[in-house]
C-alpha positions in Angstrom: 70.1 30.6 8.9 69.5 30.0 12.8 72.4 30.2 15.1 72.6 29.6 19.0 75.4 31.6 20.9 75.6 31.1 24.4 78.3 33.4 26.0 79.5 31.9 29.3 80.3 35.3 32.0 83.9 35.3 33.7 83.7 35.2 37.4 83.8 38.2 38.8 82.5 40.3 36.4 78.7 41.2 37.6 79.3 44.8 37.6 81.0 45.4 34.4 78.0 43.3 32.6 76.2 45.8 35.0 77.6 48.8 33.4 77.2 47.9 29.9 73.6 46.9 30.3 72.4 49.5 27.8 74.8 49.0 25.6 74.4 45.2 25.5 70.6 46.0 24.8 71.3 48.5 22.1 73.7 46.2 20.4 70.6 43.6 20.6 67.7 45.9 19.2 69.7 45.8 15.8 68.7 42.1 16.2 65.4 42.5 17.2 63.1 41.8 13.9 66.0 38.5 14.0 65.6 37.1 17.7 64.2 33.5 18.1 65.0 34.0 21.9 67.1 35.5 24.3 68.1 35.7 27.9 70.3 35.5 30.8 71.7 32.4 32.6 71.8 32.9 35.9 73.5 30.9 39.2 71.6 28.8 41.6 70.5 32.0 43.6 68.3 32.9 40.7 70.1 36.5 40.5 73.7 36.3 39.5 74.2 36.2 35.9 76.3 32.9 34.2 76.1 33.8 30.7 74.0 35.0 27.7 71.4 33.4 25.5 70.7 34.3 22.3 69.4 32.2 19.4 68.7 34.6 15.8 68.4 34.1 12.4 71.0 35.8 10.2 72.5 35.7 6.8 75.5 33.3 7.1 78.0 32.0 9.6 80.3 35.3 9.0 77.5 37.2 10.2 76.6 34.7 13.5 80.4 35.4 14.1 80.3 39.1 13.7 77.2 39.2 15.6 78.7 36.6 18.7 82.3 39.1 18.7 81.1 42.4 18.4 79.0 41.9 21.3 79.8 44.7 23.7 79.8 42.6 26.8 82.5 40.4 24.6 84.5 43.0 23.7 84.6 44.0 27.3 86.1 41.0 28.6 82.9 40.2 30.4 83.0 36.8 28.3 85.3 33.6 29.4 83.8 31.8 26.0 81.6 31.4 23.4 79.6 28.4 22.0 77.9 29.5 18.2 76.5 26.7 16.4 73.6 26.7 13.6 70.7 25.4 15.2 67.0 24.4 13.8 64.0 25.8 15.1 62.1 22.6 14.8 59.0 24.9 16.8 59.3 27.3 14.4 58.3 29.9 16.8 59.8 33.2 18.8 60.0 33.0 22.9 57.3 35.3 22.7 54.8 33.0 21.2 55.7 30.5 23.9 51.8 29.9 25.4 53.3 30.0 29.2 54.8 33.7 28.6 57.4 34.8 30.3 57.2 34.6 33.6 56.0 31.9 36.4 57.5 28.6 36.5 61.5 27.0 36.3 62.7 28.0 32.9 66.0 26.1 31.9 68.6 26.1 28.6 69.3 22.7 28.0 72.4 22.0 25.9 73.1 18.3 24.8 76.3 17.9 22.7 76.3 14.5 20.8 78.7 12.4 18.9 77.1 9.6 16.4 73.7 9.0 15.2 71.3 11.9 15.2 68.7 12.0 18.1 65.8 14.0 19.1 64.7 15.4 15.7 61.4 15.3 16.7 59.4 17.7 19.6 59.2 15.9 22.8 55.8 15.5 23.8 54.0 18.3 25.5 55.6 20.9 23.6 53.8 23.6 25.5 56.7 23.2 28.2 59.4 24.2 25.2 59.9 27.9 24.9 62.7 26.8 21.8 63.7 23.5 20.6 66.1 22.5 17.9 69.1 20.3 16.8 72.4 22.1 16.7 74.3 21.8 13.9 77.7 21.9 12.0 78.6 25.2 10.3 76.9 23.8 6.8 74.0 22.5 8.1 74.5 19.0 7.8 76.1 17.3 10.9 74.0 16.9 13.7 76.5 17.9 17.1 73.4 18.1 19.7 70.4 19.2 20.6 69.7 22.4 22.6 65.9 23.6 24.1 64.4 26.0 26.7 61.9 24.5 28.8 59.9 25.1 31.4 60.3 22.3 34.2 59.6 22.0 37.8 63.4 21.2 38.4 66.4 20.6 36.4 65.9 16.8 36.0 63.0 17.2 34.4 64.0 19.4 32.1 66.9 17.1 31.3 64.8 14.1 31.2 62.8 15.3 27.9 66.1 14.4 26.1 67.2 10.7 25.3 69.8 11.1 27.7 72.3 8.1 27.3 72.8 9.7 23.5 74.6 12.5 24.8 78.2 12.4 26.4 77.5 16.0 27.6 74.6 17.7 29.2 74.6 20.7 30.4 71.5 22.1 32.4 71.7 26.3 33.2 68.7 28.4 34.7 67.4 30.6 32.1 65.1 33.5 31.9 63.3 35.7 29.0 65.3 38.6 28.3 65.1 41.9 26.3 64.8 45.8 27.8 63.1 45.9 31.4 
């Protein structure tokens, strides 16, 4: 089962997420063989961190939960929430099998929560632009709550604009870039 968990950073909180760098990345090498994708978001300045990314394929919701609390960066404080839904990876590919790797270019996480009729089941055109792409789902799999993507784009618009927009009551556009050990 595939699960999105965005972790949205405190303010104020850039050097305790500094500190626990390492053991953030040791807590995510357990994952590794599991990651779809992962990464930081980060403020309009292109440095300061926002939140986490991570999208990985695990057993069962108790273990997306587990693996979305015991985060070390969580259990810090460095964390004001936590969004963890089941998501589809309609590419059915890893970030690093994305054909623009990973650097050069506006990367963004899109997240679209819905309400009604599913939308966006299908991969937008050009799906060389999408690094992941999926709909995210209800705990059991079967309610459709939004659609979330990374995406390559020249601005944020345009990353927003590969989603039928008017579907979604909330979109929520965040710069995003590939992370893992530097």
């Amino acid at each position: 089962m595939e699960f999105l968990c965005f972790h949205r950073d405190r303010r104020a909180t850039a050097s305790l997420r500094q500190a626990l760098r390492e053991e953030h990345w040791s807590y995510m090498d357990r994952f590794a063989s599991a990651m779809i994708a992962r990464g930081p978001t980060l403020a309009d300045d292109g440095e300061t961190p926002t939140g986490s990314l991570h999208i990985v394929d695990l057993p069962d919701p108790a273990a997306a939960r587990a693996f979305a609390f015991d985060e070390p960066n969580y259990q810090a404080g460095v964390y004001r929430d936590v969004l963890l839904r089941r998501w589809r990876n309609t590419l059915g590919r890893s970030m690093g099998d994305f054909p623009g790797g990973p650097v050069g270019g506006n990367r963004y996480l899109v997240l679209a929560l819905g309400v009604g009729r599913a939308v966006d089941l299908a991969v937008p055109p050009d799906p060389d632009r999408l690094i992941a792409y999926g709909p995210l789902l209800s705990d059991d799999g079967d309610a459709w709550l939004g659609t979330a993507m990374l995406v390559r784009a020249s601005h944020p618009e345009a990353a927003r604009a590969l989603l039928s927009e008017r579907s979604y009551p909330d979109i929520e556009v965040h710069n995003w870039q590939f992370g893992g050990r530097r």
